[in-house]
N, C-alpha and C positions, 0 to 999 in steps of 0.2 A: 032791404039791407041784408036779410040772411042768406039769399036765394045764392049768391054766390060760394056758400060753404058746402053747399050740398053735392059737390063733385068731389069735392077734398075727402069728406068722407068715407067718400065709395071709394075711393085710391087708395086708402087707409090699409082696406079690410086686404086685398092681394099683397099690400105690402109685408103685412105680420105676418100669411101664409108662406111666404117666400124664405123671409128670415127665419121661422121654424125649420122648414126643411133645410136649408142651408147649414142648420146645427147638427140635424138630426142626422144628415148626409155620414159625416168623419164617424161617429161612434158605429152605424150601420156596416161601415167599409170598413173599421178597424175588427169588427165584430167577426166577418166574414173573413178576413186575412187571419185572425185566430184558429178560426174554425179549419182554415186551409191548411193552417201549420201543425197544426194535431194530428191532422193524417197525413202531411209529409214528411214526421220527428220533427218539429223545431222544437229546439233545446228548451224555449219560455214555457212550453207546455207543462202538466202534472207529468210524473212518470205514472206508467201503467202499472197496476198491484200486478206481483206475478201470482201465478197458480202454481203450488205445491204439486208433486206428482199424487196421483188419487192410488191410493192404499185398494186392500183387495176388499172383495164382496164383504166382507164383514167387516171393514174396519180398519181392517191388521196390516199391517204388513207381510212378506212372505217369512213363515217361519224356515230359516236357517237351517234348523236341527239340533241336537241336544248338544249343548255346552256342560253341563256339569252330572253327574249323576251318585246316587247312593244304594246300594244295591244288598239283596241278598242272595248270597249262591250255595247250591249243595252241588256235591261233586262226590265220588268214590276213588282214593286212594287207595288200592289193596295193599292190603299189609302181608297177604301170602296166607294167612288164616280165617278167610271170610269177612274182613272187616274191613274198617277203612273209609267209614263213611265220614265225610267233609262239611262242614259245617261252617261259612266265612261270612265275613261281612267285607264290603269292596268303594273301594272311593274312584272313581272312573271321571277324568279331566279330558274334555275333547278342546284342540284346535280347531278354529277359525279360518278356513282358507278362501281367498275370492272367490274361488269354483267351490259353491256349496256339494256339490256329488264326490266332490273327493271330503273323506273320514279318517280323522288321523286324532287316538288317544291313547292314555297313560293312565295305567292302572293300579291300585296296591289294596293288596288287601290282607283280611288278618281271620285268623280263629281256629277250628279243635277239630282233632281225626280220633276216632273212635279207633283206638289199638287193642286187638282182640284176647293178649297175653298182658297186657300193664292199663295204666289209668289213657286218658286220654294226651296222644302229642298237641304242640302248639303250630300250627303252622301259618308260613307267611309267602306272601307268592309279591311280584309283580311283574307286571307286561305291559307290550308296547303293543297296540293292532291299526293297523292301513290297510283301506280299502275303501270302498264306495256305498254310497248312498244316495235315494230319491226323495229328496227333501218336499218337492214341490207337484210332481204328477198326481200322487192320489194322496194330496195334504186333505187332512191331518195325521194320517198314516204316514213313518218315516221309514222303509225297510230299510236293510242293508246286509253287506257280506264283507268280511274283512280277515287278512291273515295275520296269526296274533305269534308273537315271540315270549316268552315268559322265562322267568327261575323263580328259585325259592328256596325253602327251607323248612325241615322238619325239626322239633325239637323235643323230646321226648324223654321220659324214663323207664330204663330195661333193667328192673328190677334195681338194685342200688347203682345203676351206671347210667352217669345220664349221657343218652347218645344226641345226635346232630347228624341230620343227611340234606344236603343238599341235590336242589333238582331241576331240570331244565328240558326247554323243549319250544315246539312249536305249533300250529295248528292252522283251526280254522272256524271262523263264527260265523252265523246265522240271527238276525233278530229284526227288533220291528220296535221303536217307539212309537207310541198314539197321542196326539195333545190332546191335552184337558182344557187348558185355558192359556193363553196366550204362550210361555214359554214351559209351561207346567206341564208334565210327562211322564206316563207310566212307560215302562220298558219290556218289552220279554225278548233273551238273547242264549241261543244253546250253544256249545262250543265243545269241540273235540280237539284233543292235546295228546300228541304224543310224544313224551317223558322217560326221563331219564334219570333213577335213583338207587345212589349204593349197586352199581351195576345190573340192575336190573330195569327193560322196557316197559311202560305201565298205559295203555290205552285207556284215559280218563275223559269222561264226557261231563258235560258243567251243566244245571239248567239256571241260570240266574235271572231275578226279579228287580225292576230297579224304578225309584222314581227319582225323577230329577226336572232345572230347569234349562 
């Protein structure tokens, strides 16, 4: 009586192989049409993470060049008697230009001349200097040269008369900032001025020190 089930059986077992794969076929092909559409853009896909531009060897990005500085400068104003020695402190604002090698800043600064017949004058300057700079060749070294326009003002007492000279001129600078750390920067900047006070020409050379950032 059972002999006849024993082919049913064996038909069974191809039948449920068949309906597996028959399932397993759609998910396989949709799998593959995924995969296809990732590397042709299709829209259903993840978006790719972008990559930032990669900063320089240490980190940083490329330093710019000095944006602000605070400085000290000696300089010699002759006073026609031996004297004259300058003594100032300087507040120095650089602009930001697309082309880093071009150098354009504005300067004011303040402090006392050594007057060789009375106490000490007050004096006050400010200037404009444009000119160029290597921001990036031999970084963290920034040289530069720049031509600088200046006035100012002397204010002083001549015994019981207080006098006032004003003064002007132009020149030309020489200097080098070095970074320290990121936008932190020592200064050294020499400059030669030739000036105009109370009618007389005055060839004055400047050595100024400055940290800034």
């Amino acid at each position: 009586m059972s002999a006849p089930q024993i082919p049913r059986r064996r038909a069974l077992g191809p039948a449920i192989v068949l309906l597996a794969l028959a399932i397993a076929a759609p998910a396989g092909a949709q799998r593959a049409t995924l995969g296809l559409g990732r590397q042709l853009g299709d829209p259903a896909r993840a978006p790719a993470t972008e990559v930032e531009p990669a900063a320089d060897a240490a980190g940083e990005r490329p330093w710019p060049g000095p944006q602000i500085q605070v400085s000290y400068g000696y300089s010699k104003l002759a006073d026609g008697y031996g004297g004259g020695d300058t003594h100032a402190a300087a507040l120095e604002v650089f602009l930001q230009w697309p082309i880093p090698e071009l150098r354009t800043s504005a300067l004011v600064s303040a402090g006392g001349r050594d007057y060789s017949l009375a106490g000490e004058d007050l004096l006050f300057r400010a200037a404009i200097a444009v000119g160029a700079q290597l921001p990036a060749i031999i970084d963290p070294l920034v040289p530069h040269i720049a031509l600088v326009v200046t006035t100012g003002a002397v204010l002083g007492q001549r015994f019981d008369t207080f006098v006032a000279y004003g003064f002007g001129g132009g020149g030309v600078e020489l200097g080098a900032a070095l970074r320290i750390f990121r936008n932190l920067h020592a200064a050294l900047t020499l400059s030669y001025l030739r000036l105009e006070m109370n009618g007389a020409a005055l060839d004055v050379f400047e050595l100024r020190l400055a940290l800034g950032l």
